[in-house]
N, C-alpha and C positions, 0 to 999 in steps of 0.2 A: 636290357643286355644287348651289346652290338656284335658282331661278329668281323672283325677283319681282316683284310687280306692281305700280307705285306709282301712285296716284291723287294729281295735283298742282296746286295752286292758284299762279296768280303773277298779279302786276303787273307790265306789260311796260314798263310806263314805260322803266326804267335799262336795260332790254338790247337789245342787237343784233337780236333773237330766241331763237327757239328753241334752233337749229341751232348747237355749236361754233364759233366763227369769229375771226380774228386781227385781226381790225378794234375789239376789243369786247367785251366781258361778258354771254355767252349764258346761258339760262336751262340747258341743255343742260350746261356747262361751271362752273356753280356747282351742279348736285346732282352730278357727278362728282366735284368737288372734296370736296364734305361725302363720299360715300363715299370719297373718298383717305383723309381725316383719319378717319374713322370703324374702316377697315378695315383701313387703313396700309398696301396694293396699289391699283394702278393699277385700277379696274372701270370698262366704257364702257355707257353706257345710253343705248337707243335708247326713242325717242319716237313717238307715231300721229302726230303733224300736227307739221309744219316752220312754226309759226308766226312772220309779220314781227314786226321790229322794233316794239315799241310795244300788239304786240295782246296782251291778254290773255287768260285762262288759267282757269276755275272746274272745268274737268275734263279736263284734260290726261291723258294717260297713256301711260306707259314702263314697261320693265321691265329688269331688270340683271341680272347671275350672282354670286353673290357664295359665294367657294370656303369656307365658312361651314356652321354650322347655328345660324343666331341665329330668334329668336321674331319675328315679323312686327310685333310692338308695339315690341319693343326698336330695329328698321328704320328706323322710323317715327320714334321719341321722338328717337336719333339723330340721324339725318339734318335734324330737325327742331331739332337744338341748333346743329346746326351751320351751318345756312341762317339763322340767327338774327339777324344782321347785315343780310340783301337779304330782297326781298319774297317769297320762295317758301315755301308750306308745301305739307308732304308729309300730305295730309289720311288716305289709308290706303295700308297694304302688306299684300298676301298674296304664298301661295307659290301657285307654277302650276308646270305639265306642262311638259317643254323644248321643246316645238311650240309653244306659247304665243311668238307675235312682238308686240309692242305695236302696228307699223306696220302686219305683211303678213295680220293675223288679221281686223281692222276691217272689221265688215261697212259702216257706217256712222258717218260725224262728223255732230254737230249745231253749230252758229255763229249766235250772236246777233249782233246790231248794236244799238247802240242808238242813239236820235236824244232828244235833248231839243228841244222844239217849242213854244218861249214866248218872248216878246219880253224878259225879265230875264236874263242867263246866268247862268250856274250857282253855286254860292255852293261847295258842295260835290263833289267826283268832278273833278274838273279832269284832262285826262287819260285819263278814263272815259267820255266822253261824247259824240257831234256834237253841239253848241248849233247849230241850227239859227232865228234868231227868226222867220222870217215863217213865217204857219202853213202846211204843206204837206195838200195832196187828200188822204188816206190811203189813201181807195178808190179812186180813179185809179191809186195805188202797187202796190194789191195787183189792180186788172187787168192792168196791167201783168205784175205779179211770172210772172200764170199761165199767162201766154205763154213764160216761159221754162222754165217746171219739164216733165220729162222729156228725152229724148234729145237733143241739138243738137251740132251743133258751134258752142263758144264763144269762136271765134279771135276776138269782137269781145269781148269782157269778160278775154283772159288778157293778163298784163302779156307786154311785146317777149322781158322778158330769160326768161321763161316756158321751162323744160328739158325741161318733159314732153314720151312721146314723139308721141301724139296730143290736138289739142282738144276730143275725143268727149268728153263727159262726162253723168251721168245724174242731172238733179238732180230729188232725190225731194219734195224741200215747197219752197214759197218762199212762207214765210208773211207780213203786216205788218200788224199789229194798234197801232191807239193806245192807251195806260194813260195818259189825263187828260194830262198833258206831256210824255208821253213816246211816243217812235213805235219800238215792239220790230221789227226783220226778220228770222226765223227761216230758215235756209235747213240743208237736209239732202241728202248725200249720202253716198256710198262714200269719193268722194274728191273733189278742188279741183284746179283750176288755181293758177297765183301770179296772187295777186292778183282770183280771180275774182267770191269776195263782194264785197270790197268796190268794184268795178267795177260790178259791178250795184248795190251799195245806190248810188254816185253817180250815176246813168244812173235808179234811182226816183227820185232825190230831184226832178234835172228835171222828171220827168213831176209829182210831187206840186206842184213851182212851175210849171206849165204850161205850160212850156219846152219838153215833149212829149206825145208823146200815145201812145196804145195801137202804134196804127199806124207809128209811128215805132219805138218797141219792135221789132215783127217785122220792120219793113227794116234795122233794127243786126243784129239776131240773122242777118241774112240774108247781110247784105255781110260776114261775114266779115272785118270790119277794125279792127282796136281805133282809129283814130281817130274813127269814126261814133259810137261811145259816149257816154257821159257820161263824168266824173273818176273819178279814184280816191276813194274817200272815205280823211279821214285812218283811222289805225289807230286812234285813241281808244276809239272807239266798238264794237271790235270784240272778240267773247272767242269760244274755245273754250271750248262748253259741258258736252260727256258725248260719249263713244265708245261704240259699240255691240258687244259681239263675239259670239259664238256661243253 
């Protein structure tokens, strides 16, 4: 039995999410599929991040068992013939240790956002992008941002239907830099609530359109209630970037 390690790229556009689900066409449930047809057994592959619906994907990663002794390139080319139809590529596969978990091993996820921030919308990336036209504060955004990074409880940024079993969470950067029309929001931790980036990037965007202010920031953070927040921003704009493990 081998153990591998797949590094995966997707457009979340067409699926449900990540996560297997009967509603829908998970990302989760079409690399399952390609190893069905691949290996011609059932193999179930677990993923670091349960990504929503819509969000996308540049460094996704899972890994599977597959009762085999195949080359990690042949994994790869594979799986990659046969996702050939939907947006996923399997960008690398290596073997690992059977301690190796894709979810429970993750010291850290990294999660972009991105914002487009020009009065023309987008000609290209539809799907990929918040078009935001009017211009947003940036450094308002990112005073903001530094109010939230480390320990909180962030029962005002996690979605209702939220299963985790505490709102504690430790977030380690909450970066937002502008690139000429485009406004990057970096955010790093261990782990996410549902829904919690992008709760906070719609609760910056406010602050960027002056709808709030710093101080307003630390009384959401405070009242513990996801209606004091800003919106959810859509999922367009949002990708798992790189997983960090040991």
């Amino acid at each position: 039995m081998t153990r591998y390690k797949l590094l995966i790229e997707y457009d979340g556009s067409p699926f449900v999410g990540w996560q297997r689900q009967s509603n829908g066409t998970s990302v989760q449930g079409e690399v399952e599929r390609a190893l069905m047809e691949f290996i011609g057994t059932p193999v179930r592959v677990f993923g670091a991040g349960r990504t929503d619906s819509g969000v996308h994907a540049l460094g996704q990663v899972a890994h599977c068992d597959i009762n085999k002794d195949i080359s990690c390139e042949t994994v790869r080319d594979a799986l990659n013939h046969f996702l050939r139809k939907v947006p996923i590529s399997i960008i690398n596969t290596e073997s690992v240790g059977q301690d190796y978990h894709a979810r429970f091993t993750a010291l850290r996820r990294h999660y972009l956002y991105r914002i487009l921030n020009r009065r023309p919308p987008p000609t290209f990336g539809q799907n990929k992008i918040w078009w935001i036209p009017n211009i947003l504060d940036v450094e308002s955004m990112y005073e903001s941002a530094q109010i939230l990074t480390g320990i909180h409880d962030f029962t005002s940024f996690r979605a209702k239907a939220c299963q985790a079993s505490s709102p504690v969470r430790t977030l380690d950067k909450l970066q937002v830099d502008r690139y000429g029309s485009e406004i990057h929001i970096k955010a790093t931790a261990q782990s996410f609530l549902h829904h919690q980036v992008r709760n906070i990037v719609g609760t910056l965007v406010m602050v960027g359109a002056s709808k709030m202010n710093a101080s307003a920031v630390r009384a959401i953070l405070k009242a513990r209630d996801r209606s004091s927040a800003g919106p959810t921003a859509p999922p367009d704009g949002l990708y798992l970037v790189k997983v960090d493990y040991p």
